[in-house]
C-alpha positions as a Python dict, from the first residue, in 0.01 Angstrom:
ca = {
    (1, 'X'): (0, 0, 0),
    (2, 'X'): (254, 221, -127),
    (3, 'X'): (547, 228, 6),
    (4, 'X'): (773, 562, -95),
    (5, 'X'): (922, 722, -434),
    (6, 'X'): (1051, 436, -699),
    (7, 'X'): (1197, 671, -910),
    (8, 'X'): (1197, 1024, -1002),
    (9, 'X'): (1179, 1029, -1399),
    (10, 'X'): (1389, 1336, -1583),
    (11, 'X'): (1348, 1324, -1964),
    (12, 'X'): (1630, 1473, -2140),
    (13, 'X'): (1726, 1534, -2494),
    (14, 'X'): (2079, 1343, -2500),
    (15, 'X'): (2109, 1056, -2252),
    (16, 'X'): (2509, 1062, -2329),
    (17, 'X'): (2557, 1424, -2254),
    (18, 'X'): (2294, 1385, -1910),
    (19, 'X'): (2532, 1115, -1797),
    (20, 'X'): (2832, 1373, -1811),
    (21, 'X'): (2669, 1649, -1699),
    (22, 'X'): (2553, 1475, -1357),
    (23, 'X'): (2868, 1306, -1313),
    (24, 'X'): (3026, 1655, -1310),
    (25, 'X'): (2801, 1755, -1004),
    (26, 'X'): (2935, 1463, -826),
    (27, 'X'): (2692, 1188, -911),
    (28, 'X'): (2770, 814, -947),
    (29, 'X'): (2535, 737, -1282),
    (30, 'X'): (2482, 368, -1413),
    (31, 'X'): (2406, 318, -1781),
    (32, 'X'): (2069, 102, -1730),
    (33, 'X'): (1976, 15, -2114),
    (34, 'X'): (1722, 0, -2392),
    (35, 'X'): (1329, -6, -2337),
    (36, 'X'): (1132, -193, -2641),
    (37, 'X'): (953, 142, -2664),
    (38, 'X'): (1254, 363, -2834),
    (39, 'X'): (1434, 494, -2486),
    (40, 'X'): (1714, 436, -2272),
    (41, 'X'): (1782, 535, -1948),
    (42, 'X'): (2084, 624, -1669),
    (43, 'X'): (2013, 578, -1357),
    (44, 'X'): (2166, 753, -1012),
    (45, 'X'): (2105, 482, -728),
    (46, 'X'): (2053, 643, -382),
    (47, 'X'): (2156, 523, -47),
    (48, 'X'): (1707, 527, 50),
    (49, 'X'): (1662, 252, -236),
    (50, 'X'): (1506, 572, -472),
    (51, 'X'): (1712, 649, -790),
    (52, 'X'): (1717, 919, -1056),
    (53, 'X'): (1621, 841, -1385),
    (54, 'X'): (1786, 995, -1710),
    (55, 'X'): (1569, 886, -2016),
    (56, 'X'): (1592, 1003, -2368),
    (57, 'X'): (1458, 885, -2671),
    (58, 'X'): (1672, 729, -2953),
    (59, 'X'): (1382, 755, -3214),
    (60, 'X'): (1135, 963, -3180),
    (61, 'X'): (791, 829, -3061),
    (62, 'X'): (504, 1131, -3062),
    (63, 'X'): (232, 908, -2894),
    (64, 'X'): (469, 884, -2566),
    (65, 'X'): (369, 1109, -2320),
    (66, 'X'): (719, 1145, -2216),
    (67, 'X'): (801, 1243, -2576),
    (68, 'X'): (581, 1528, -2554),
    (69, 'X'): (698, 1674, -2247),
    (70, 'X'): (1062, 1682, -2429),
    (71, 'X'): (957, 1879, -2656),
    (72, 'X'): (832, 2147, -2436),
    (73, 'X'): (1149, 2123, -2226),
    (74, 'X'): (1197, 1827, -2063),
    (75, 'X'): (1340, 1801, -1689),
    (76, 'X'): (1162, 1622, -1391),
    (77, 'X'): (838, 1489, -1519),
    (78, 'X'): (700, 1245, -1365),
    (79, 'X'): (742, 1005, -1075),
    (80, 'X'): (686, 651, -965),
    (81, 'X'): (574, 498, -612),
    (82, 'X'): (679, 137, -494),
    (83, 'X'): (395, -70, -401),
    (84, 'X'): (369, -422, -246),
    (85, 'X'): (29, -453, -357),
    (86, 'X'): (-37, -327, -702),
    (87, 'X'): (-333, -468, -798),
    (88, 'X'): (-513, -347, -496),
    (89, 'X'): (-354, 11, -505),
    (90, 'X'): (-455, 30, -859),
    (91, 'X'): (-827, -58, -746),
    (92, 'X'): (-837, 197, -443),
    (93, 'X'): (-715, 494, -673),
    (94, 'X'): (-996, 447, -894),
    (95, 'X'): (-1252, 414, -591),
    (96, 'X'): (-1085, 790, -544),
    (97, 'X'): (-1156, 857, -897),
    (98, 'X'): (-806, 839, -1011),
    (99, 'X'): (-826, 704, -1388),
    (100, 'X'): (-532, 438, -1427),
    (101, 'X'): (-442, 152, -1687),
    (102, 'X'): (-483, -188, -1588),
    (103, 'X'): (-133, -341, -1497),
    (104, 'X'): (85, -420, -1816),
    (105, 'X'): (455, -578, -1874),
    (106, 'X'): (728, -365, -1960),
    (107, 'X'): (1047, -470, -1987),
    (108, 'X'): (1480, -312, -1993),
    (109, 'X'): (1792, -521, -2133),
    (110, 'X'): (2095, -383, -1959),
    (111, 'X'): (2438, -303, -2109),
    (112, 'X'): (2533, -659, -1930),
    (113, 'X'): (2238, -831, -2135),
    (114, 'X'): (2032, -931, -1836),
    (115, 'X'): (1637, -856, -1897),
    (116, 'X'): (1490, -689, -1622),
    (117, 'X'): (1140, -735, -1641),
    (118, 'X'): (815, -566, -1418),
    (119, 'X'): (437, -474, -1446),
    (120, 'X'): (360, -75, -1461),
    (121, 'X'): (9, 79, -1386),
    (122, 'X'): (-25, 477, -1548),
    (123, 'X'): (-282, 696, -1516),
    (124, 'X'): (-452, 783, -1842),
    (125, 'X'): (-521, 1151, -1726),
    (126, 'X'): (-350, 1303, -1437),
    (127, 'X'): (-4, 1173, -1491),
    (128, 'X'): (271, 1336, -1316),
    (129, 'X'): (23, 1417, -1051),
    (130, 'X'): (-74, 1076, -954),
    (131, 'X'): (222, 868, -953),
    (132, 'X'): (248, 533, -1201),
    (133, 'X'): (320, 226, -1012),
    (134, 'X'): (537, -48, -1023),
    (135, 'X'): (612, -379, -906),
    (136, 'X'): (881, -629, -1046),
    (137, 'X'): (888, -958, -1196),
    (138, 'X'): (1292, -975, -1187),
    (139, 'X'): (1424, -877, -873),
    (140, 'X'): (1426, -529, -757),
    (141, 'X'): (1747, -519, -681),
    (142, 'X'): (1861, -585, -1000),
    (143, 'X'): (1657, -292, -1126),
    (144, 'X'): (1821, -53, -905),
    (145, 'X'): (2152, 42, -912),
    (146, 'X'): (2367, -53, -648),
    (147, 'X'): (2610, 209, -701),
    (148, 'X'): (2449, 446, -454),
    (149, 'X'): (2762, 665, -313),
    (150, 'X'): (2813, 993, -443),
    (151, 'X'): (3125, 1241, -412),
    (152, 'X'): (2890, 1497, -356),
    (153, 'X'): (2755, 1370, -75),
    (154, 'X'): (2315, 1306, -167),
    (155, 'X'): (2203, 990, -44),
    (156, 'X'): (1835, 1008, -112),
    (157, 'X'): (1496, 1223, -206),
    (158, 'X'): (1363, 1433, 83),
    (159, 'X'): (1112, 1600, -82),
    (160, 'X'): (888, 1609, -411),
    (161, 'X'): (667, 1876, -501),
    (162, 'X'): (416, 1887, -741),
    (163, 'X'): (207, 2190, -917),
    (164, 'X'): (-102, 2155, -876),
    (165, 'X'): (-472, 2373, -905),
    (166, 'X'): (-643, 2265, -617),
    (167, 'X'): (-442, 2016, -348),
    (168, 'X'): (-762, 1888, -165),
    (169, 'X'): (-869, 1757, -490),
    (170, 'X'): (-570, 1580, -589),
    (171, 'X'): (-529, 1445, -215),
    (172, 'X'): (-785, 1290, -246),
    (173, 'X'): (-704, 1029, -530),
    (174, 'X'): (-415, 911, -234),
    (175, 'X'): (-682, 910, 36),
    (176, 'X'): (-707, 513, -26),
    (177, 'X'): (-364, 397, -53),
    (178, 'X'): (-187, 581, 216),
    (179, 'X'): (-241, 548, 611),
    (180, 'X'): (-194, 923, 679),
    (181, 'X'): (-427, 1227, 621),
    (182, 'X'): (-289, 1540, 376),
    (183, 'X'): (-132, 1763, 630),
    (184, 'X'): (-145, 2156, 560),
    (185, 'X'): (151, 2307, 449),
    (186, 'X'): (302, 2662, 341),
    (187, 'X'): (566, 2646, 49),
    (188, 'X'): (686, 3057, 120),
    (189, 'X'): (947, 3040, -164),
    (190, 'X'): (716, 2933, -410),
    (191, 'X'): (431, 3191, -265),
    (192, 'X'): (268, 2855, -264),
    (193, 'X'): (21, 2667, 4),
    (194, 'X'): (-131, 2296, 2),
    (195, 'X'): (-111, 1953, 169),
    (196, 'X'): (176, 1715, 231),
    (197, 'X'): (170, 1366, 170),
    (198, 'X'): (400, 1119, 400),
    (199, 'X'): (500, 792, 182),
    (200, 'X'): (719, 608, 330),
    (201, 'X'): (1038, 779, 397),
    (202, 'X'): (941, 1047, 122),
    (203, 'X'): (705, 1321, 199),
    (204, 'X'): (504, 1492, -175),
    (205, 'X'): (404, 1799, -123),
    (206, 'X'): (56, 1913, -315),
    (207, 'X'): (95, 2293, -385),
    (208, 'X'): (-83, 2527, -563),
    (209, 'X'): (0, 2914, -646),
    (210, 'X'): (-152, 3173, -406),
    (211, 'X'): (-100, 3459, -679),
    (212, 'X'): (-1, 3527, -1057),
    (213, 'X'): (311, 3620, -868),
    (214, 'X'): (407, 3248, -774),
    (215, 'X'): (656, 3044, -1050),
    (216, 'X'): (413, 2789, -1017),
    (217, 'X'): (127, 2989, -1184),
    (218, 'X'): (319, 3010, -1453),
    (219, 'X'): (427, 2652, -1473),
    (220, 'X'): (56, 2548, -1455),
    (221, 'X'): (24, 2750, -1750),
    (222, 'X'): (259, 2622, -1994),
    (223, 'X'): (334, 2261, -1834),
    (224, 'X'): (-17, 2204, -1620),
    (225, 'X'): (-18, 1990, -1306),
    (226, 'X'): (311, 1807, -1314),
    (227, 'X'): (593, 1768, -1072),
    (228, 'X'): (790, 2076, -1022),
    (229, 'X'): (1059, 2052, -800),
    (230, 'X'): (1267, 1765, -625),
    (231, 'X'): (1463, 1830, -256),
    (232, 'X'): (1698, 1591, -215),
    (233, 'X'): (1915, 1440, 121),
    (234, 'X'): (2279, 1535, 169),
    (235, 'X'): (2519, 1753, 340),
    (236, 'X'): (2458, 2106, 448),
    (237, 'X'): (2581, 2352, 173),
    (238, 'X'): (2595, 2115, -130),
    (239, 'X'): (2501, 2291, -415),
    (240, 'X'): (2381, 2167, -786),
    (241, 'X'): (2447, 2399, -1052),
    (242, 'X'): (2094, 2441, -1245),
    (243, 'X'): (2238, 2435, -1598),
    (244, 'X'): (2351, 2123, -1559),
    (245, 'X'): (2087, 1977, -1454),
    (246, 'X'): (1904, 1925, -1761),
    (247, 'X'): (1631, 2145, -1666),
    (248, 'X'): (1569, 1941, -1342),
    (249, 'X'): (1473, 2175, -1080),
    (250, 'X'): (1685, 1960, -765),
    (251, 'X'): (1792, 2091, -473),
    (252, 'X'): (1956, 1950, -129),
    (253, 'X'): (1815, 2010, 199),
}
């Protein structure tokens, strides 16, 4: 079953000048280390168990789908859900007609040398829309930063929401893993509608444009179904400055 937001991913061209830039809005960032597939990351640990991860590539790797989305902007891309089950999650989103990879290893050394090591299910099409899964080998905890307090204040993710064409359609490739039914939902300051999806203590809001008017017509067009937005926990009136967020588009609410 899955149980709530991982990780929300946000690809960036200079992993060195993300880490300053979010530490100027207030953010506690841990370096987190080298993947054996040409990134590195920085991760912002959250008081909810979530983090934010800062990836960038130091060499360039075109067959990465992450690569490609850097090159038409970067930002928030893509997302990842907890499971305690991932074989059997991975088998119900294909009975919904999800297309996913079979489970495979992947691995992180961090800065202290320690190997953290877990097993990651993507989906072949759809990704950023369904979620890729994860479960660890090494102990989560030593996967997520422990850091997790924050001068300004954000202690975890409210709120994802993801561009989409049609929301009943993409609800149902969750229908299997999650207890709930897709709840209807009006997004007014996107001139958006859809469904909302409660995992765990995140809720993933499904939303497509109601006119050519809506941002997220537009998005569709250049990026296609992909995570658009992130709301996260803190106090009233924080505010994140946009540019530098490295074309995340977070909020706190």
């Amino acid at each position: 079953m899955l149980r709530g937001i991982d990780h929300l991913v946000i690809v960036v061209p200079e992993l060195e000048a993300a880490i300053a830039a979010y530490r100027g809005l207030g953010f506690t960032v841990t370096p987190g280390g080298r993947h054996p597939i040409g990134t590195h990351n920085a991760l912002v640990g959250l008081a909810d168990g979530a983090y934010l991860e800062l990836i960038a590539f130091f060499e360039p790797a075109a067959q990465h789908r992450w690569y490609t989305r850097l090159q038409q902007g970067g930002g928030l891309i893509d997302f990842c859900m907890q499971t305690d089950a991932l074989a059997a999650d991975v088998a119900a989103l294909r009975a919904a007609g999800a297309a996913i990879a079979d489970p495979r290893p992947l691995s992180r050394v961090r800065p202290d040398g320690y190997e953290l090591r877990w097993v990651l299910s993507i989906p072949e099409v759809d990704a950023g829309v369904v979620p890729f899964l994860i479960e660890d080998d090494t102990p989560r905890a030593e996967r997520v930063p422990q850091k997790r307090l924050h001068r300004n204040g954000i202690t975890g993710i409210r709120n994802l929401t993801v561009a989409v064409e049609d929301p009943s359609v993409t609800a149902a490739l969750y229908a299997h893993v999650l207890d709930g039914s897709a709840a209807p939902i009006q997004r007014f300051e996107f001139d958006g509608s859809g469904v909302r999806l409660i995992i765990g203590a995140h809720t993933v809001d499904l939303i497509a444009p109601r006119s050519a008017r809506s941002p997220l017509a537009g998005w569709l067009k250049q990026r296609g179904q992909s995570p658009y937005a992130a709301t996260l926990a803190g106090p009233a009136g924080v505010l994140l400055e946009q540019s530098f967020l490295e074309q995340a588009r977070l909020s706190v609410g």
